[in-house]
C-alpha positions as CSV (number, residue, x, y, z in Angstrom):
1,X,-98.3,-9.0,150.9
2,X,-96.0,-11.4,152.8
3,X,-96.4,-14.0,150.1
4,X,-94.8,-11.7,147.4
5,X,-92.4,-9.8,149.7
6,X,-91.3,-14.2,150.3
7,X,-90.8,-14.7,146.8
8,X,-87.2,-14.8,145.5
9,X,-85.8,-11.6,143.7
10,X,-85.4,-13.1,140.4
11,X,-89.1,-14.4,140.7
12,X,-90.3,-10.9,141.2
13,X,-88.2,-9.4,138.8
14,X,-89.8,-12.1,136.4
15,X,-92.9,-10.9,137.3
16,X,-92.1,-7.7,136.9
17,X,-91.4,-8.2,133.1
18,X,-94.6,-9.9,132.1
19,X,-96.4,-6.9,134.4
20,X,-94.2,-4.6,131.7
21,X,-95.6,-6.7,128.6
22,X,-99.0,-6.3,130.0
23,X,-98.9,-2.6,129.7
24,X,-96.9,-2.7,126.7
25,X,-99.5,-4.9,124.7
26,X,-102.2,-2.5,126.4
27,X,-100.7,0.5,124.5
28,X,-99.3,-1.4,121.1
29,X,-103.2,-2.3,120.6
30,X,-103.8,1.4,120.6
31,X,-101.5,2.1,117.8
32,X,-100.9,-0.9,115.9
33,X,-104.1,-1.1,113.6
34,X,-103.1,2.8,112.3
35,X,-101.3,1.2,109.6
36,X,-103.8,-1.3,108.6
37,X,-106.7,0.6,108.7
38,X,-106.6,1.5,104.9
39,X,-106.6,-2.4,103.6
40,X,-109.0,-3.2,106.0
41,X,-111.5,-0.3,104.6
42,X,-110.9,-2.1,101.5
43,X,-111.6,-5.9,102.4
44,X,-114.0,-5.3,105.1
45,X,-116.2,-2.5,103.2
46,X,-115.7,0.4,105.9
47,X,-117.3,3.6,105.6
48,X,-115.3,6.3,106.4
49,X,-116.9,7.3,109.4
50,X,-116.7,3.5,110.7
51,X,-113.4,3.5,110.3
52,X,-112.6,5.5,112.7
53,X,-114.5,3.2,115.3
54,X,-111.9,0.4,115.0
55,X,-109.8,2.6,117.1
56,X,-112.7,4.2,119.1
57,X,-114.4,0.5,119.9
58,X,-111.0,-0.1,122.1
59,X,-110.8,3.3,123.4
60,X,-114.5,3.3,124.6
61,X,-114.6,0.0,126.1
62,X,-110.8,0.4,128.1
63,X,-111.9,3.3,129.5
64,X,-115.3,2.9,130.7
65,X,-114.6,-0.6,132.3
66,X,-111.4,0.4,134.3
67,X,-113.2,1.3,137.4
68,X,-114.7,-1.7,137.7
69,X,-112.0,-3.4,136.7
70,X,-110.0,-2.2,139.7
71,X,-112.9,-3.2,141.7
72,X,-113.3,-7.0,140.7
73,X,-109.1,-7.3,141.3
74,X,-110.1,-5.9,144.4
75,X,-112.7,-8.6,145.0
76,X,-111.9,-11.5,143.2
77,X,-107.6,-11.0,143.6
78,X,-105.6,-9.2,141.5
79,X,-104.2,-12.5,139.7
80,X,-107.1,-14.1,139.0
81,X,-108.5,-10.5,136.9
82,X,-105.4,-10.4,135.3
83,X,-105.7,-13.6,134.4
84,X,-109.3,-13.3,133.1
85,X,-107.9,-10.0,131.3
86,X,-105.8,-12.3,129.0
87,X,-107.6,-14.6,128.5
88,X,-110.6,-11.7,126.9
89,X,-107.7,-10.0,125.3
90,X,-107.0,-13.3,123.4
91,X,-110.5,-14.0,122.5
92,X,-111.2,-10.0,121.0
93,X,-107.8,-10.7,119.1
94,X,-108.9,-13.7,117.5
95,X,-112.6,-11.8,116.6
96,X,-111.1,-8.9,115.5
97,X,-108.7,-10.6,113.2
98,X,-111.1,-13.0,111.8
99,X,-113.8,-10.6,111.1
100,X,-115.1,-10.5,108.0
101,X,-118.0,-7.6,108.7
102,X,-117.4,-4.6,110.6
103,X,-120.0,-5.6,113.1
104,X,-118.3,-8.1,113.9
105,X,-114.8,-6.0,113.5
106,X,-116.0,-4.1,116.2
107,X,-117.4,-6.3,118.4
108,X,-113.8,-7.9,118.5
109,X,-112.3,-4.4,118.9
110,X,-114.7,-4.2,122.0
111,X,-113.9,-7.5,123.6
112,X,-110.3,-6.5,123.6
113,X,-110.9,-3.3,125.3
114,X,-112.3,-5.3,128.0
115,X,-109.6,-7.5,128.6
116,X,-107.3,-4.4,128.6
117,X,-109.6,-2.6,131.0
118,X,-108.8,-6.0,133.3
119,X,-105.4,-6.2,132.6
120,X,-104.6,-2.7,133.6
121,X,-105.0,-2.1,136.9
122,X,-104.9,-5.5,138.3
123,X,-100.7,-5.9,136.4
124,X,-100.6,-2.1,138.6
125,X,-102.1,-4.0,142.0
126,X,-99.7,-7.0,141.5
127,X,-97.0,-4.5,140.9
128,X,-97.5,-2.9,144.5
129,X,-97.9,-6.6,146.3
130,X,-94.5,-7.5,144.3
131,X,-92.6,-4.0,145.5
132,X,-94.9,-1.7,147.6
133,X,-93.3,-3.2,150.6
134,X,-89.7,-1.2,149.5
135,X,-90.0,2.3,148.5
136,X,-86.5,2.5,146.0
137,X,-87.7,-0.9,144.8
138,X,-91.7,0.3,144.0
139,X,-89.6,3.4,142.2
140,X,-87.4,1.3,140.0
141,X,-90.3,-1.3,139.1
142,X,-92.4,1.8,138.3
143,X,-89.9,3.2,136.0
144,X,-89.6,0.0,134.3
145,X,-93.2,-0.4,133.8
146,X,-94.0,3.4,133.0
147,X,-91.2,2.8,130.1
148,X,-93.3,-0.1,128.2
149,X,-96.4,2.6,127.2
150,X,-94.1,4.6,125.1
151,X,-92.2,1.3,123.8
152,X,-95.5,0.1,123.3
153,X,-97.0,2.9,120.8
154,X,-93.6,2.8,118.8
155,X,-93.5,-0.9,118.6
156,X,-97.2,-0.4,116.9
157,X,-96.2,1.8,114.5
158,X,-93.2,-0.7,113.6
159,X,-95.2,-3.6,114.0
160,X,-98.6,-2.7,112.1
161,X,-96.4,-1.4,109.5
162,X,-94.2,-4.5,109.0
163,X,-97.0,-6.8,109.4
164,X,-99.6,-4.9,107.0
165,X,-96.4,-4.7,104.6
166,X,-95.3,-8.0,104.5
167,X,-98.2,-10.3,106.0
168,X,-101.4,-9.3,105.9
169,X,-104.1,-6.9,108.1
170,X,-105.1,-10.2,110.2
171,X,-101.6,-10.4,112.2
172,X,-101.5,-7.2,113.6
173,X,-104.6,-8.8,116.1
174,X,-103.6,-12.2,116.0
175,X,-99.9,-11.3,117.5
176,X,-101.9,-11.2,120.7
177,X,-102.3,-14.4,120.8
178,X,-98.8,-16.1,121.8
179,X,-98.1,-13.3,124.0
180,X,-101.6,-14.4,126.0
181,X,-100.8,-17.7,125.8
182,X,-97.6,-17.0,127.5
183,X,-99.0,-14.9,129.9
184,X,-101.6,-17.4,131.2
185,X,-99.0,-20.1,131.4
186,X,-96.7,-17.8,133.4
187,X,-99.3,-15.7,135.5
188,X,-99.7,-18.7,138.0
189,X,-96.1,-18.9,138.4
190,X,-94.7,-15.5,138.6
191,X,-97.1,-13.9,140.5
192,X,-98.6,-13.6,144.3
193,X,-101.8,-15.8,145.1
194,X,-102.9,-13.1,147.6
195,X,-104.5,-9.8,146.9
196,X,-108.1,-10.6,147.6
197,X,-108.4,-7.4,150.0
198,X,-112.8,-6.9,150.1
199,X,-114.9,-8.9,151.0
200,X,-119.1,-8.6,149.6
201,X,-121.4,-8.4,146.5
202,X,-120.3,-6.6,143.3
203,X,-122.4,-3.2,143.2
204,X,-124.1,-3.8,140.2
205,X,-125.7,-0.4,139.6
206,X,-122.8,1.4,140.2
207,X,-120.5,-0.6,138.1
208,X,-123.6,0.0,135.3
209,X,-123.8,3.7,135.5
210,X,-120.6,4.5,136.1
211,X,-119.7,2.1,133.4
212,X,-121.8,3.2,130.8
213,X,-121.8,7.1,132.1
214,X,-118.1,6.6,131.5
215,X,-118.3,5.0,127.9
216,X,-120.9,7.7,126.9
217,X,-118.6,10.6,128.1
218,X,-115.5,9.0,126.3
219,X,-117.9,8.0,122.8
220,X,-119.0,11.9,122.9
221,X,-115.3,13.1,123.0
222,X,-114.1,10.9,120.1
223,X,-116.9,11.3,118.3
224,X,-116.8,15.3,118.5
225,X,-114.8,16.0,115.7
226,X,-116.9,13.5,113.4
227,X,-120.1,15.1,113.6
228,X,-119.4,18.4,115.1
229,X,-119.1,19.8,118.8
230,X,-122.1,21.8,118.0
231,X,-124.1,19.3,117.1
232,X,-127.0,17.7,119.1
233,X,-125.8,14.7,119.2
234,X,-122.6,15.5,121.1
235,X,-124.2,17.5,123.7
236,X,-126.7,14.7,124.2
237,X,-124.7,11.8,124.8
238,X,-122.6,14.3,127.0
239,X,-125.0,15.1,129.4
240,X,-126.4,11.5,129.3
241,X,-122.8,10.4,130.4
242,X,-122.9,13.2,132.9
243,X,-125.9,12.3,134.5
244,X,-124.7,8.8,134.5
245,X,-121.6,9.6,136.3
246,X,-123.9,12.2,139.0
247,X,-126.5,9.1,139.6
248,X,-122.7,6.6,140.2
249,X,-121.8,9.5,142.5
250,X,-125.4,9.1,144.9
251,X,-125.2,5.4,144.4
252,X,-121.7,5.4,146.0
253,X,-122.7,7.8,148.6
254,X,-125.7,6.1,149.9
255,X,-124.1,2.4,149.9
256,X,-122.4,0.6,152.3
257,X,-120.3,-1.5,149.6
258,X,-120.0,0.7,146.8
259,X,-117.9,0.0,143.9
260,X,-115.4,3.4,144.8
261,X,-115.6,4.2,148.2
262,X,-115.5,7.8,147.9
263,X,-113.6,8.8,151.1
264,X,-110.3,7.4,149.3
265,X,-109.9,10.8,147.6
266,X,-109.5,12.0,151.5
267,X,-106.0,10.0,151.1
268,X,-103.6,12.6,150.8
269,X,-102.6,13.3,147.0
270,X,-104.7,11.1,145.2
271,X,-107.0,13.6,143.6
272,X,-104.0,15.3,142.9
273,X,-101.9,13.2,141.5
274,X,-104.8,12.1,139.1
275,X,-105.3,15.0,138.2
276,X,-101.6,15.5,137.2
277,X,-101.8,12.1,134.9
278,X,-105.3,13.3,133.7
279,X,-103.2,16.5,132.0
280,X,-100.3,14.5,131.0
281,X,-102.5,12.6,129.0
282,X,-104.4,15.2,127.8
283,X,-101.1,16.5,126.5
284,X,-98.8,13.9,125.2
285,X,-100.9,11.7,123.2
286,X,-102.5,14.6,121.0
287,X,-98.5,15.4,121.0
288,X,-97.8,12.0,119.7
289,X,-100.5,11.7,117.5
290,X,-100.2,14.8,115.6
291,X,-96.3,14.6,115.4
292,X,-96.9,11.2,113.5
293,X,-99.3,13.1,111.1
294,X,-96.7,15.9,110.3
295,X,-94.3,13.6,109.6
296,X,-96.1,11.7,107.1
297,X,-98.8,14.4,105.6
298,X,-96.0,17.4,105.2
299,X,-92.6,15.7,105.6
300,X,-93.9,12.5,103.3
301,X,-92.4,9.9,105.6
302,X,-94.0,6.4,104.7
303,X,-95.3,4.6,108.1
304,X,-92.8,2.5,108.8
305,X,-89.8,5.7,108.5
306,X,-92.2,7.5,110.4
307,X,-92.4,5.1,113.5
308,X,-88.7,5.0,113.2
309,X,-88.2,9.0,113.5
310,X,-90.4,8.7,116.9
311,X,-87.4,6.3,118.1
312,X,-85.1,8.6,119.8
313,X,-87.9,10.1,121.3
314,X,-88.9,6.8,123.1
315,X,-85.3,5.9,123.6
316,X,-84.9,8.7,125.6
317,X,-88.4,8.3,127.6
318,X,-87.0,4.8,128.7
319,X,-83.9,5.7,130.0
320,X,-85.2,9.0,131.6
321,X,-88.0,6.6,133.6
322,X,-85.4,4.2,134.5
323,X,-82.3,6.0,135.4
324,X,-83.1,9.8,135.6
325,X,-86.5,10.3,137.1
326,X,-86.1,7.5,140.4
327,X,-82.6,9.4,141.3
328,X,-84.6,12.9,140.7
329,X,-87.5,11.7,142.5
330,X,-85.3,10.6,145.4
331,X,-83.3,13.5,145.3
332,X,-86.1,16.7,144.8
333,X,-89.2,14.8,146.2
334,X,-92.3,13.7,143.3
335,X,-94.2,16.8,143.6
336,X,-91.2,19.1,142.4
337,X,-90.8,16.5,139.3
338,X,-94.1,16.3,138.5
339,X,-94.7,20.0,138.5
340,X,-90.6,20.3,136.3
341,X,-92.0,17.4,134.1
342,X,-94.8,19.3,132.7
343,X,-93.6,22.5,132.6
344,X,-90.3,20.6,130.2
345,X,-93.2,19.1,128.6
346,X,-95.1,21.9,128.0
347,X,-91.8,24.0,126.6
348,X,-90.8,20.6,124.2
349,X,-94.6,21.4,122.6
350,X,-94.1,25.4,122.3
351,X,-90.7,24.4,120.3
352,X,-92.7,22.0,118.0
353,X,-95.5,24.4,117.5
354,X,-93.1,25.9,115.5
355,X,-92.6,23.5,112.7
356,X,-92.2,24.7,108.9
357,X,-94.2,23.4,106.0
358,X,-90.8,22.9,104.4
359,X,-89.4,21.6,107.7
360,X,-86.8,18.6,108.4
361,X,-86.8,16.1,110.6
362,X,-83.5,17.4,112.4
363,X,-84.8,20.9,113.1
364,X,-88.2,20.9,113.2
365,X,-88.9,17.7,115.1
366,X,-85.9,15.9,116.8
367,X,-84.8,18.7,119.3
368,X,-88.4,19.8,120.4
369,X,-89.6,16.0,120.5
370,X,-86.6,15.1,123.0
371,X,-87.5,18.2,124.8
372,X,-91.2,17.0,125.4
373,X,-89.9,13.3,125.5
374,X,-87.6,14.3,129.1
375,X,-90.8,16.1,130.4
376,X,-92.9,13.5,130.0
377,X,-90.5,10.8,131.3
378,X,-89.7,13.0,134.7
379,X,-93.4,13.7,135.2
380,X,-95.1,10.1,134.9
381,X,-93.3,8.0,137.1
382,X,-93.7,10.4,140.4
383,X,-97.5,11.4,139.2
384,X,-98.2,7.7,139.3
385,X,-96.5,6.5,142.1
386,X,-98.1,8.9,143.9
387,X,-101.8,7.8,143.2
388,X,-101.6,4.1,143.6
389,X,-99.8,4.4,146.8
390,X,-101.8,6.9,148.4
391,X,-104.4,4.4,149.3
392,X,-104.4,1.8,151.7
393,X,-103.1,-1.7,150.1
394,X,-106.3,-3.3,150.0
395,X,-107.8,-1.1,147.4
396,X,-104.8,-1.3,145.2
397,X,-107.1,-2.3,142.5
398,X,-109.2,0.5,143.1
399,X,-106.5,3.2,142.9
400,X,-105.3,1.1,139.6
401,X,-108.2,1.4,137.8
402,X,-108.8,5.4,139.3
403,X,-105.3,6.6,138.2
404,X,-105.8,4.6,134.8
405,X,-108.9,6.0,134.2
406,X,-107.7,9.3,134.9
407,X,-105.3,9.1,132.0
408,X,-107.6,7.3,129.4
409,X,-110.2,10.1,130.0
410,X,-107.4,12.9,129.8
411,X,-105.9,11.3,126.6
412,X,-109.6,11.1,125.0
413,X,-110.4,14.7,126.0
414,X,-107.1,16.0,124.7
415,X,-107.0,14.2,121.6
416,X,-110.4,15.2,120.6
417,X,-110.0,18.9,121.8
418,X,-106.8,18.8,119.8
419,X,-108.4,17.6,116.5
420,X,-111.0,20.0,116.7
421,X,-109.0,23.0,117.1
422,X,-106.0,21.5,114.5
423,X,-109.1,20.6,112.0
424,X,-110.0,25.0,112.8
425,X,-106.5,25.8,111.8
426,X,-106.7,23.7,108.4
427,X,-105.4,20.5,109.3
428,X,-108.5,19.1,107.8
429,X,-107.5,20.3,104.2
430,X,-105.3,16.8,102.9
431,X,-102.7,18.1,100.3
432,X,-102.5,21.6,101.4
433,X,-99.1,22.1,103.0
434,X,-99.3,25.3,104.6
435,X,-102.7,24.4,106.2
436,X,-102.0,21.6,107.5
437,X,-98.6,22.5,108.9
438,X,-100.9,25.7,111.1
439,X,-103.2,22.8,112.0
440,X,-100.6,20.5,113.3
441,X,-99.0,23.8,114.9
442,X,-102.6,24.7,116.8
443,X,-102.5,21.6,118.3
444,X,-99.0,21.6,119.4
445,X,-99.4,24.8,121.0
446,X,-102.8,23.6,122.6
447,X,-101.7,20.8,123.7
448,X,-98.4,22.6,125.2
449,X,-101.2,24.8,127.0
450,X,-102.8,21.9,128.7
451,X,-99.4,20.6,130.0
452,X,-99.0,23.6,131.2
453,X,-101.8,24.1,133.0
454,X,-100.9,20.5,134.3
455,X,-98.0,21.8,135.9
456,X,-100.1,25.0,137.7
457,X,-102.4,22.7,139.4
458,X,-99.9,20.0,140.3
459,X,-97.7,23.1,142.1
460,X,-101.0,24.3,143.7
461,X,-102.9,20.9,145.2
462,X,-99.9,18.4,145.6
463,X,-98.7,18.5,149.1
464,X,-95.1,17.8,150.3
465,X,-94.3,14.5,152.0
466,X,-94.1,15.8,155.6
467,X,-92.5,13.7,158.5
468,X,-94.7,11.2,159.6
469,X,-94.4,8.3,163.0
470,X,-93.8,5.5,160.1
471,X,-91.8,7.6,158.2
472,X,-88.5,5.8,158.1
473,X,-90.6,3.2,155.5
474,X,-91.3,6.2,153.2
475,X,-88.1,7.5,151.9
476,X,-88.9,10.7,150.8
477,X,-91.2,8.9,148.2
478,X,-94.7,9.8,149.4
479,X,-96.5,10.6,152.2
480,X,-97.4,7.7,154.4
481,X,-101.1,7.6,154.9
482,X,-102.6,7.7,158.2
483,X,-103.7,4.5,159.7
484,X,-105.5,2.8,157.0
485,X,-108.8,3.4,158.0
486,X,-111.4,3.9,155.4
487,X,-112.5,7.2,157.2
């Protein structure tokens, strides 16, 4: 930590920005192929059902490595994985985008999943080494970073549009690679040599189970929809993945070097606050997602005016992480933002659950969009600043990977919970107005439901920052933990 509380402010501050593209390209590589998907049914010969996957192959293989993601930063040092992350990224991009099969389509898809699931929480670690040391600092840098995911999704929309449009399917991969490039070249630079905080063997089994118990839960969910939540197929890669993740839970009980020590949910508000970014995510991305469907399938936006109409709404989630919610977090304390935050959130889905087959943009979506859009920017930055700082500095890769984890499970789980009760409400019936519109409005309303449950829990297991002996470090931000022990 001393070598990156040494380096020069405009050093971090540079580090912070290529931290910020790291989760930026994370989240663009989520929503940039929606555009292309349809000419690359036609030149790669996807099914239908495949089609789906190059999405899902990302999805399944981000979430179910993060854990051990976390871990090796935690072993190996937090630059070197980010590193390595880039460097996978690069390589999936250049599969992907020079498949000519979907095997090997989604073999790509895959590789870049793992590179993201390195990226993640190892840019989060280097964040804390870079800031944790300053508690209105670690605020600010978290806003800043918090603000690339949304910028992110929009930019994907833009940028797969544009690209598909104008270039060709093949770019909206390879535009990975001159970012990577740039990132390798500048990781070494910018960021802190230290961070190598365990010491011991990787814990093989566990990362394997948990791994693949992980990936089996998160293939289930997004599969759902496909073949039916009734169907014996979803139940039985379900409880496969659940078993998985039970036999994780006795390996990392009965070992002495387990991959997630499982005393660090003793740490004062981290189950909590992972919990409150497991609901976020459960609510804004089937928010997000279904808002881009409404205003394509019912308003007839083409893609490209369709990312643009989700502008102001990521306008104002940037300036609400980086100048509103650090002042309100100073000011009210996280857990009464987190717990405002969703319930805003939750009210900005009620008012879009009540858009109009022969809606507009300015009534029917703008208002309500903003709404949720100041929810979900007051709610974030607190939520996570309160899980990757609950634990002692030494497993910041461990809380990284748990807190993104969190959210990559509750964005699966809401999405496909959303699609299956939009798809009951008729959103499955393409060129039927009305029906789709009560689709799209089901799953507004659900997903206004599961923010608002998000904001129950948070008020009933997040605990107040009380006055502590090394308190005068905190600032009101979050509790200091007890003597880092691994009790």
């Amino acid at each position: 930590m001393s070598t990156a509380q040494a380096a020069s402010p405009s050093r971090r501050w540079w580090a912070l920005a290529l931290i910020a593209t790291a989760q930026f390209m994370v989240i663009m590589d989520t929503s940039i192929i929606g555009v292309a998907l349809p000419r690359m049914q036609e030149d790669l010969g996807f099914s239908q059902e495949d089609l789906s996957w190059v999405f899902n192959a990302y999805v399944v293989a981000f979430g179910g490595l993060l854990l051990l993601g976390g871990r090796l930063s935690d072993l190996f040092g937090a630059r070197r994985t980010f590193s390595a992350g880039w460097l996978i990224l690069l390589i999936g991009s250049v599969v992907a985008g020079a498949a000519g099969t979907v095997a090997v389509e989604l073999t790509g898809r895959a590789v870049q999943g793992v590179g993201a699931a390195l990226i993640a929480p190892s840019a989060l670690t280097l964040l804390m080494m870079l800031f944790g040391h300053d508690p209105k600092e670690l605020t600010k840098a978290l806003a800043l970073y918090g603000a690339a995911a949304p910028a992110g999704g929009t930019a994907g929309v833009f940028l797969g549009g544009l690209i598909t449009e104008y270039i060709s399917w093949p770019w909206v991969f390879y535009i990975n690679i001159p970012i990577a490039l740039i990132a390798l070249i500048a990781t070494p630079a910018l960021m802190p040599a230290g961070g190598v905080g365990a010491r011991g063997s990787i814990d093989v089994l566990g990362a394997l189970t948990v791994t693949l118990g992980l990936g089996a839960v998160v293939y289930a969910i997004v599969r759902a929809p496909e073949v039916g939540w009734q169907s014996n197929e979803t139940w039985g890669v379900l409880a496969g993945g659940v078993v998985l993740l039970a036999v994780f839970l006795a390996i990392q009980a009965a070992r002495r070097e387990p991959l997630m020590r499982l005393s660090i949910f003793r740490a004062p508000n981290l189950g909590a606050a992972n919990l409150a970014q497991l609901m976020l995510g459960g609510a804004w991305i089937p928010m997000w997602f279904f808002l881009n469907l409404y205003l394509q399938q019912v308003l007839g936006y083409s893609a490209f005016p369709s990312g643009a109409a989700l502008l102001p709404m990521t306008i104002l989630i940037m300036i609400g992480m980086i100048a509103l919610a650090p002042r309100a977090i100073n000011r009210f304390g996280p857990k009464a933002m987190i717990v405002t935050g969703l319930l805003i959130l939750a009210v900005g889905m009620g008012w879009l659950s009540l858009i109009r087959p022969d809606g507009t943009f300015w009534v029917d979506v703008l208002p309500a969009s903003l709404v949720a859009a100041l929810g979900m920017s007051l709610a974030f930055i607190p939520s996570l600043g309160t899980a990757i700082s609950a634990a002692p500095p030494q497993e910041g890769g461990l809380t990284s990977g748990i807190v993104n984890t969190s959210y990559q499970v509750g964005s699966a789980l809401g999405l496909a919970a959303m699609t299956a009760v939009a798809a009951s409400y008729g959103a499955d019936q393409l060129g039927n107005v009305p029906a789709l519109t009560d689709g799209f409005s089901a799953a507004f309303l659900g997903a206004g439901l599961i923010a608002l449950a998000g904001a129950i829990l948070a008020a009933l297991t997040l605990r107040p920052p009380r006055p502590a002996p090394r308190a005068a470090t905190t600032d009101g931000w979050i509790e200091e933990p007890k003597p880092a022990s691994g009790h």
